[in-house]
C-alpha positions in Angstrom: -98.5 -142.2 155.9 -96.9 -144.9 157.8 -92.9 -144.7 157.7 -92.9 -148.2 156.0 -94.8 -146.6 153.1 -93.1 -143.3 152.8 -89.9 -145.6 152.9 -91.0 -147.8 150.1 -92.1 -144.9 147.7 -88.9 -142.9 148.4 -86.8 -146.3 147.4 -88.9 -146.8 144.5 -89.1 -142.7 143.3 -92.9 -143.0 144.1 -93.0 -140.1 146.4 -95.3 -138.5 144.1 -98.5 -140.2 145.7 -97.8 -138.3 149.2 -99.0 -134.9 147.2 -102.3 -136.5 147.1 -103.6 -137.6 150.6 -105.3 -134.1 151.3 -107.8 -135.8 148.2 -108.7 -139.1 150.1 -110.8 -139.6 152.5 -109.3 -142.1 155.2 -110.7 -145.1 153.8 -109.7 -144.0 150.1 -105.9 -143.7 151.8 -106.1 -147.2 153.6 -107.0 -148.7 150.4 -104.1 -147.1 148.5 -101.6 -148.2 151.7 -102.9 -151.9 150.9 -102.4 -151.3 147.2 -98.8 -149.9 147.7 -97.9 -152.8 149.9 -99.1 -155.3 147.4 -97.2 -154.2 144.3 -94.2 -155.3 143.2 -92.4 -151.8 142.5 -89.0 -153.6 141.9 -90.4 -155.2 139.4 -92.2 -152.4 138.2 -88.9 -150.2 138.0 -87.3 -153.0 136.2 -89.8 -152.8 133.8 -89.9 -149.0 133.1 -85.8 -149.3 132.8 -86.6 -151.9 130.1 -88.9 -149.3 128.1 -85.7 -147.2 127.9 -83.2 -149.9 126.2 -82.7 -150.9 122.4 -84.1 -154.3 122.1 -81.2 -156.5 121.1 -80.9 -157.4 118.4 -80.5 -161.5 118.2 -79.1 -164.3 116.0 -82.7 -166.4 115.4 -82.7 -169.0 112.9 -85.8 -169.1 112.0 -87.9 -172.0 110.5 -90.3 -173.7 109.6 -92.7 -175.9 111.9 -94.2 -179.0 111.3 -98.3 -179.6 111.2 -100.6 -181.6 110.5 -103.8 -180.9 108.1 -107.2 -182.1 108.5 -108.1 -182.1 105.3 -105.4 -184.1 104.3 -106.4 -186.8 106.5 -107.7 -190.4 105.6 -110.7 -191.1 107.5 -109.0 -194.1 109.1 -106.5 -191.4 110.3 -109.1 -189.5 111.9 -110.9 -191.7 113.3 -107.5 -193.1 115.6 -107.1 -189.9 116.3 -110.8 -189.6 117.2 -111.3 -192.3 119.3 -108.0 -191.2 121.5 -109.8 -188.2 122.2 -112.7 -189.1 122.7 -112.0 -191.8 125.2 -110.1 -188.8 127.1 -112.8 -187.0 127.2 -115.6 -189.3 128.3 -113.5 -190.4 131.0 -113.5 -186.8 131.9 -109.8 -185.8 132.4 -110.7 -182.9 129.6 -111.4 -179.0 130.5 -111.6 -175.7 128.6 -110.5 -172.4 130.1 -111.2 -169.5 128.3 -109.7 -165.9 128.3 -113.1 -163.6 128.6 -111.4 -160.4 130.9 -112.2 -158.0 127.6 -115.0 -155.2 127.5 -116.9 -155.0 124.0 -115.7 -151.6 124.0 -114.8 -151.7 120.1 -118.0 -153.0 119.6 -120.1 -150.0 120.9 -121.0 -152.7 124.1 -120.5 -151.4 127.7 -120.7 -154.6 129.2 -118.1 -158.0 129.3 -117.6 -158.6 125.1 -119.4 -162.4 126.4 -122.3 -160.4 126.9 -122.9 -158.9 123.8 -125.9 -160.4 122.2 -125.7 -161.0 118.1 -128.5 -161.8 116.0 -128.1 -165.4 114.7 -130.7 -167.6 112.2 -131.6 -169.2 115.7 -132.4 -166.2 117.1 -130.7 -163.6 119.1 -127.5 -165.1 121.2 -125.1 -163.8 123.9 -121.4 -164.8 122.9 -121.6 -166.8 126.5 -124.5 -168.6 125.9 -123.3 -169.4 122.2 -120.4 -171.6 124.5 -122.9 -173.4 126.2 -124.4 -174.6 123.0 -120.9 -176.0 122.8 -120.8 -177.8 126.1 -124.4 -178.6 126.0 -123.9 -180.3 122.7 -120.6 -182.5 124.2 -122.9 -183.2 127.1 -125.6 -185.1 124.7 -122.4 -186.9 122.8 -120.3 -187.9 125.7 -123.0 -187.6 128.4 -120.6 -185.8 130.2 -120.2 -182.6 131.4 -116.9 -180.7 130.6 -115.8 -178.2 133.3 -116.1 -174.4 131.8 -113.8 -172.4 133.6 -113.5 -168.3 133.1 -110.7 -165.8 133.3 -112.2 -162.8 134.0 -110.5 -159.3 135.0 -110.8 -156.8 138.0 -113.0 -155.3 135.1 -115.4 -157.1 134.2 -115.5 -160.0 136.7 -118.7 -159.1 138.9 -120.5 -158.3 136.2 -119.5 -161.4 134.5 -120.8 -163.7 137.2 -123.6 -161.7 137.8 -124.6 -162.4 134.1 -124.5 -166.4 134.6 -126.3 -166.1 137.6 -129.0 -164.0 135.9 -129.7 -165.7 133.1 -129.2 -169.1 135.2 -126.1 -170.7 133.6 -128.4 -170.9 130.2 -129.1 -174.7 131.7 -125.8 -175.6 132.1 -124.6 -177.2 135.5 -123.7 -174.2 137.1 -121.1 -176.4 139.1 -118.9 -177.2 136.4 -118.5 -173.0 135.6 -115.9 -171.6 137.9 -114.2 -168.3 137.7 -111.3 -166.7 138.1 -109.2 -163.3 138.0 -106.5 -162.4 135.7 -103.8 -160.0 137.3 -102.9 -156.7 137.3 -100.0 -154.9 136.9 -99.8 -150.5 137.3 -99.5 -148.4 134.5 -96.4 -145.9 134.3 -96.1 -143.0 132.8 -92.9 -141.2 130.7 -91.3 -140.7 133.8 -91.9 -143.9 135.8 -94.4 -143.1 138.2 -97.8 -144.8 138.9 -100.5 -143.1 138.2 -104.3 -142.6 140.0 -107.7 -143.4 139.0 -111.1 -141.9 139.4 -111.3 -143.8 142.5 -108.3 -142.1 143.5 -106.4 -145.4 143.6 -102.9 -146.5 141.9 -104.4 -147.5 138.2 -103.6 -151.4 136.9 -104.4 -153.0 133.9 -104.9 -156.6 133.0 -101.2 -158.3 132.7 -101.9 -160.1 129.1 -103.2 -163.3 128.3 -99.9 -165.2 129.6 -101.3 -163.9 132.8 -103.2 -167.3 132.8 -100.9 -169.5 134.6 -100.1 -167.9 137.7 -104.0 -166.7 137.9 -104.9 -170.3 137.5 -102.7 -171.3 139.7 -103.4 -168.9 142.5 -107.2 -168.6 142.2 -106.9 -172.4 143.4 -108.9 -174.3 140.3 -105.4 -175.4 139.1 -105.2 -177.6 142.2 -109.0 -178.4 142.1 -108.1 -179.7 138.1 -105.6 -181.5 139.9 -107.3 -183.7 142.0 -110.0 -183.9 139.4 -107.7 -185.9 137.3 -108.1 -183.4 134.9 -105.3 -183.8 132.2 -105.9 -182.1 129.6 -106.7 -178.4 129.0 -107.8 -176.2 126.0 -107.6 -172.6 126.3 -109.5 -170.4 123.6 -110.6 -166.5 123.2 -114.1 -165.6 124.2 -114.6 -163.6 121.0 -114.5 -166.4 118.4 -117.6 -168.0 118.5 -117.3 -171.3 115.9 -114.4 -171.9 118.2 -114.4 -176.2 118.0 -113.0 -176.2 122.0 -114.4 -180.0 122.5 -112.3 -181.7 119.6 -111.2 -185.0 120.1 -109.0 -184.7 117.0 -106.4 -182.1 117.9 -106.6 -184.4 121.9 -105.6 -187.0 119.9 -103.3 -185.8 117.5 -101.4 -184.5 120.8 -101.0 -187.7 122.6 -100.4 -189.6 119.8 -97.4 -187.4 118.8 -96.2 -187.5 122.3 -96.9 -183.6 122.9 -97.6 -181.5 125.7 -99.1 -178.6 123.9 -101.4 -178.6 120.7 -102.8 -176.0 118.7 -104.9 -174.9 116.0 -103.7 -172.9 113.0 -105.6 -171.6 109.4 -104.1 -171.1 106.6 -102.6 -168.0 105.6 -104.8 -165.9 103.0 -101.7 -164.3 101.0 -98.1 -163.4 102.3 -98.6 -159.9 103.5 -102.1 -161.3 105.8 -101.2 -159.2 108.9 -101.5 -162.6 111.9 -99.1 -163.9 113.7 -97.6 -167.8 112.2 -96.4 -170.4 113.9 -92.9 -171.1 113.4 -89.4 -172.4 115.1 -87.0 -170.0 116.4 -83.4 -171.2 117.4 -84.8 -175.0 117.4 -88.1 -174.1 119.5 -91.7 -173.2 118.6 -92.9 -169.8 118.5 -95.3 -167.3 117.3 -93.7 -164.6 114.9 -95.6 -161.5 114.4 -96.0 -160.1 111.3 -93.8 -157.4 111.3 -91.0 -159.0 112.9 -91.0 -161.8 109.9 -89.2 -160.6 106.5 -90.5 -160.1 103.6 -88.5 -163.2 101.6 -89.6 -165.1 104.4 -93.5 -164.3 104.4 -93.1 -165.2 100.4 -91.7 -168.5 100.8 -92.9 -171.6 99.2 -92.5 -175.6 99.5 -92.5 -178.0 97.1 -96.6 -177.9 97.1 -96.4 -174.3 96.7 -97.3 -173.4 100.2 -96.4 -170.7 102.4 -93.8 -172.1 104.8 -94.7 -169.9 107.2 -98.5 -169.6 106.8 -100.0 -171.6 109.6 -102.3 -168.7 111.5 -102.1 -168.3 115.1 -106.1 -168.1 115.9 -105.8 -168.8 119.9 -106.4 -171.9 120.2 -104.3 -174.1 122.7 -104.1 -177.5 124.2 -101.8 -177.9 127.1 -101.4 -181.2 129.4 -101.5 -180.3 132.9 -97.7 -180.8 133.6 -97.7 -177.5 131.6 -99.9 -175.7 133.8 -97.9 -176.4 136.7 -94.7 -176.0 134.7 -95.9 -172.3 134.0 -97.4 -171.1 137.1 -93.9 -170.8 138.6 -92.2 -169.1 135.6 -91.9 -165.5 134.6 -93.2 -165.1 131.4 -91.1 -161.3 129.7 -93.6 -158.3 129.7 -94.0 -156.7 126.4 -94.5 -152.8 127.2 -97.2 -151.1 124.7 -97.5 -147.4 125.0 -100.9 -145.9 125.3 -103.6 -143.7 126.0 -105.2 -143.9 129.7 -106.8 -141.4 131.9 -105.6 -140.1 135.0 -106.1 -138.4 138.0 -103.5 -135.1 138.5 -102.6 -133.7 142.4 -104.9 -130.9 142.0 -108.1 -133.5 141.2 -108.7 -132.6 138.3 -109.4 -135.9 136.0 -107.7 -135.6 132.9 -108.3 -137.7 129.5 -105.2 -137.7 127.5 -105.0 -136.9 123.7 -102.2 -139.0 122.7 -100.3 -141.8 124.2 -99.0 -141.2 127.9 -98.4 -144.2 129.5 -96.8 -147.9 129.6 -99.1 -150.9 129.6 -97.1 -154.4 130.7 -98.3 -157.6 129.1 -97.2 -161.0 128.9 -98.3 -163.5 126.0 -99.2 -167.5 126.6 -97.9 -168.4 123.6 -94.5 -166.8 124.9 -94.4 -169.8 127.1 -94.0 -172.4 123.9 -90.1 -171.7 123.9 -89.6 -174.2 127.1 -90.5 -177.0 124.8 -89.0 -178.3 122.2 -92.3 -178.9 119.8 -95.5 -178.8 119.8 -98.4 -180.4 117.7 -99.9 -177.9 115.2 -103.5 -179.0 113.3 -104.5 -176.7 110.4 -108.3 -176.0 110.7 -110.4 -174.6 107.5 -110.8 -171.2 108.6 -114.8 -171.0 108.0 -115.3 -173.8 109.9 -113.1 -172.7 113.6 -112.4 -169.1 113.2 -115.6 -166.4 113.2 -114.0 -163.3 115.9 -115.9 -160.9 116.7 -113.7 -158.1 117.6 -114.7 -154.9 114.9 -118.1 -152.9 115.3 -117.7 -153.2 111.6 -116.1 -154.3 108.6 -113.7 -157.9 109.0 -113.9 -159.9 112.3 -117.2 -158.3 113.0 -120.3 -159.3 114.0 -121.8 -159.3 110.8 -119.1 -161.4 109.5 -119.1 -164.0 112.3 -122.6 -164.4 112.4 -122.6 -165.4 108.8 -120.0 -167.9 109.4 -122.0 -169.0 112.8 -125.1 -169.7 111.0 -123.2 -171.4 107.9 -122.4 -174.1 110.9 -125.5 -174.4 113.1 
């Protein structure tokens, strides 16, 4: 190894990786150089340190958020709202991205979870080609066609675009589908060392779903939006397939409330329902997991005899463009999960761990809300927006969203 590299492993307490060069061929070793240049292991010791401290423990005042219900709308009310959107829309500043880097492991499917095909009263569907019904559908409204763009991982990305490409674009303009990469960041184990894959290269992981701004931003499209005039963007999960991501309403609500962020929300089943709620924390909106929200809190009434905080976070997100741009500069914080990952040891020998060895780094999108100081919320009837498939069986299956898909359709 180059002194460079032996000087930047030394510095970083990665000298570890030296014990296996008599494993790699020479090309396997000028990958790993070009990996070990690439990473960021500053940022990756600051992160490990981080796994090590007590969280603080802040002053939040915690509140409730403001939304707006559907249902509780006057048709006149919609329709204003409507027509805002939809005028957005067939002028074609609108696009949706949509966060698709996920295997169908827990679904007993090897592939990219898009490409899992569920049986639907229309016959059988791919999740991917369920979306296009969506676009097609905007496309015979607005006679338009809505830019589809797809973050992918290292994963799943070839396969992903070898899919389209296979099954030609399921007659949509193959033009308007672009792709793009999420990033990566290495897993570390107890002791704060990378580890190696099968490949015999330093293993990463997807970064989390508040990946998407820098990724959008560096693959380039965020730019191409740009000169698009593109203004508007929603951003949704692949695995929810009643997902509404052409609605002029929530468009409309957004602008007309002078907002650069919108989302969707359902309605809390019962207090102890374990999902993430919108709230506002110290005068800024956020998302408040479940077990970080107290008990007399998660109880709470109003005067209607409504949870106060009971307005679902289903993944769902309208952001202007300023936002995008806004966020592809910022550092989002990393959120380390501990978990169970193979690895390669110095002797070769491939091991699959039993229990938990190693941290995971992810950032969250909805992380980014705190840099404004509202957003526009719309509560959705849960049946009609929110069908994820995420569970082989049981709730948020495919047995369950497919019922809920063919309620719709």
């Amino acid at each position: 190894m180059e002194e460079k590299i032996v000087s930047i492993l030394e510095k970083y307490n990665q000298t570890h990786l030296l014990n296996y060069i008599n494993l790699l061929t020479q090309e396997e070793v000028e990958k790993l150089k070009q990996q070990i240049l690439r990473i960021d292991f500053e940022e990756l010791q600051t992160l490990y340190e981080n796994t090590k401290k007590k969280p603080k423990i802040e002053e939040n005042k915690i509140e409730h958020i403001n939304y707006t219900n559907k249902e509780k709308l006057s048709s006149k009310e919609k329709q204003e709202l409507e027509d805002i959107g939809k005028t957005v829309i067939k002028n074609e500043h609108y696009a949706v991205i949509t966060l698709a880097g996920g295997q169908g492991t827990r679904l007993g499917h090897s592939g990219p979870k898009g490409t899992f095909l569920l049986n639907t009263k229309n016959g059988p569907k791919y999740i991917f080609e369920i979306f296009i019904d969506g676009f097609k559908k905007a496309k015979n409204e607005y006679n338009i066609e809505v830019p589809w763009y797809i973050m992918t991982s290292k994963e799943n990305h070839k396969e992903t675009v070898e899919f389209f490409e296979n099954n030609n674009y399921f007659g949509y303009n193959k033009n308007k589908i672009k792709f793009f990469m999420q990033n990566e960041l290495p897993l570390l184990d107890i002791n704060g060392k990378v580890i190696l894959n099968k490949e015999k290269q330093i293993k990463e992981a997807a970064n989390g779903n508040g990946g998407i701004y820098e990724s959008f931003a560096k693959s380039g499209l965020l730019e191409e939006v740009n000169k698009k005039q593109i203004e508007w963007l929603f951003v949704n999960n692949i695995d929810n397939i009643i997902s509404n991501f052409i609605d002029p309403l929530l468009l409309g609500l957004t602008i007309k409330e002078k907002q650069k962020i919108g989302a969707k929300s359902v309605a809390k089943t019962n207090p102890k329902e374990k999902v993430g709620v919108f709230c506002k924390i110290n005068e800024k909106p956020k998302i408040i997991e479940y077990i970080d929200l107290a008990e007399e809190l998660a109880e709470k009434v109003d005067e209607n005899g409504e949870l106060l905080y009971g307005e679902v976070n289903i993944g769902a997100y309208l952001f202007n463009i300023s936002v995008l741009k806004d966020l592809a500069k910022i550092k989002l914080p990393y959120h380390a999960a501990f978990k169970k990952s193979a690895y390669l040891k110095e002797n070769g020998e491939y091991i699959e761990p039993e229990s938990p060895n190693v941290y995971k780094f992810e950032s969250f999108i909805f992380d980014a809300f705190t840099r404004y100081n509202a957003i526009s919320i719309l509560r959705v009837k849960r049946e009609e927006e929110f069908a994820p498939v995420k569970n082989k069986e049981g709730a948020d299956s495919p047995e369950t969203a497919v019922k809920l898909y063919n309620a719709k359709v």
